[in-house]
N, C-alpha and C positions, 0 to 999 in steps of 0.2 A: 770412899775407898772400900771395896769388898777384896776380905781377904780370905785365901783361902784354907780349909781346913780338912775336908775329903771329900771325894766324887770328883766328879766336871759336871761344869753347866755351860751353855750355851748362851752368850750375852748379845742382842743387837742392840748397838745402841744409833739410835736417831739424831743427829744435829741436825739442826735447823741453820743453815748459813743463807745468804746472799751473794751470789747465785749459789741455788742449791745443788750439789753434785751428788755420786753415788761411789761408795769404796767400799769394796769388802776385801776379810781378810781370813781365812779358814787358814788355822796350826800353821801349817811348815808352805801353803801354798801359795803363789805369786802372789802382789794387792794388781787386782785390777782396778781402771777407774773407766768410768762410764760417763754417758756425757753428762757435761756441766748442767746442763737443765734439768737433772734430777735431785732430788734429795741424797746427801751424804746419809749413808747408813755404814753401818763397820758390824762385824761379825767377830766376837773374840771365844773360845775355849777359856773359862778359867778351870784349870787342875795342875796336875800334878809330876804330866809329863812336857816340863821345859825343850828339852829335846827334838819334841814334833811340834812346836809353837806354843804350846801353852802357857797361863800364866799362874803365878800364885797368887798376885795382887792384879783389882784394876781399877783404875780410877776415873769414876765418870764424873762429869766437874758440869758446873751449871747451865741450866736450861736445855741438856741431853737427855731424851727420851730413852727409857731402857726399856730389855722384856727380855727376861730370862729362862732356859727352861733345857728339862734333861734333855741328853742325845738322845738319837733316836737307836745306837747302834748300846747304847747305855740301858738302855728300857726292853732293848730284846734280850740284853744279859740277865737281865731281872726276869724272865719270861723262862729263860732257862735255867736260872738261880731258881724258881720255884718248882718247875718240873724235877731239878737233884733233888730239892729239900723232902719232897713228897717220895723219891725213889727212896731216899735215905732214909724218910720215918718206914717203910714199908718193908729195909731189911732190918733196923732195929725192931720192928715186930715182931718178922721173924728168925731173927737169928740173934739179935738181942748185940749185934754191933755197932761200934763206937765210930763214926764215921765224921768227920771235921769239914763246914761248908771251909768251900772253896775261898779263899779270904780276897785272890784277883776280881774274883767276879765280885765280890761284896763291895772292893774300893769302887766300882763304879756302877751302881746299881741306887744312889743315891749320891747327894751333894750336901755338904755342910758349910755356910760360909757367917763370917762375921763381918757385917756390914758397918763403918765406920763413918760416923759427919766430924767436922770439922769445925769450928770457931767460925762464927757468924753464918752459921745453919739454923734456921730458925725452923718448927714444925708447921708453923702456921703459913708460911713459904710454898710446904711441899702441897703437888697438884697431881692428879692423875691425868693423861689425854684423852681426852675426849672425840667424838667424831667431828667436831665442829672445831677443835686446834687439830686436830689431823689433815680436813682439808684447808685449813688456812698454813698449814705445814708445805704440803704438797702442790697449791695453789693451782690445781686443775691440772696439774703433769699425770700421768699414767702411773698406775702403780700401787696409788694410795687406798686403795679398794682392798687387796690383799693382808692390810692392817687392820682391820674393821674387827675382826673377835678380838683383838687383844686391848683395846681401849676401854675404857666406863665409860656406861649406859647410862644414863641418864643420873639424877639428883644425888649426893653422897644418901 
């Protein structure tokens, strides 16, 4: 269970079914589903606006591949969170004013989450994917190439 506590992040996670299909689901927008010969993958928001689909909690339950990671519209906030912070040190230099960052843009400029296991979670269980469970995931369907930096490379 990852729960949350500030920012968003960006969760996909991977099931592995028989037959494999593909769903995603972005905030507040339709679920498409795509054909059954694909891998199930699911797109979720966890933060803090419920309202546009977001979540606070999510729960990814056994043998679902994750991979996590800021927005991208989250990371250009942070690009202009530093270009203020640099205007601001620059009239505290010279005028010597008291200027407060912007606290919108700081909720989502990073993400904080508290990841939870459960009873009969064991650590010796947990597994990274690899490129060699990726394509016995995908089993030669299309696709499965565009996952290839997010996996471990070779021996722990």
């Amino acid at each position: 269970m990852h729960v949350h506590h500030q920012g968003r992040a960006e969760y996909t996670l991977i099931y592995p079914e028989s037959p494999p299909r593909v769903e995603t689901k972005v905030c507040t927008r339709a679920l498409v589903t795509a054909s059954v010969s694909e891998v199930l993958t699911s797109l979720k928001i966890v933060g803090p606006n419920v309202d546009a689909g977001e979540t606070l909690q999510l729960l990814v339950g056994s043998n679902i591949w994750k991979k996590s990671r800021l927005l991208d519209e989250d990371l250009a906030a942070a690009g202009k969170n530093l270009l203020y912070c640099r205007v601001l040190i620059a009239r505290i230099l010279t005028r010597f004013s008291l200027i407060e960052e912007d606290p919108e843009i700081r909720t989502y400029t990073r993400c904080l989450i508290t990841e939870v296991v459960f009873p009969g979670f064991h650590w010796e269980d947990h597994q990274y994917l690899t490129r060699e469970g990726l394509e016995k995931i995908w089993d030669s369907q299309p696709g499965w190439k565009e996952w290839l930096p997010f996996v471990k490379q070779g021996a722990p």
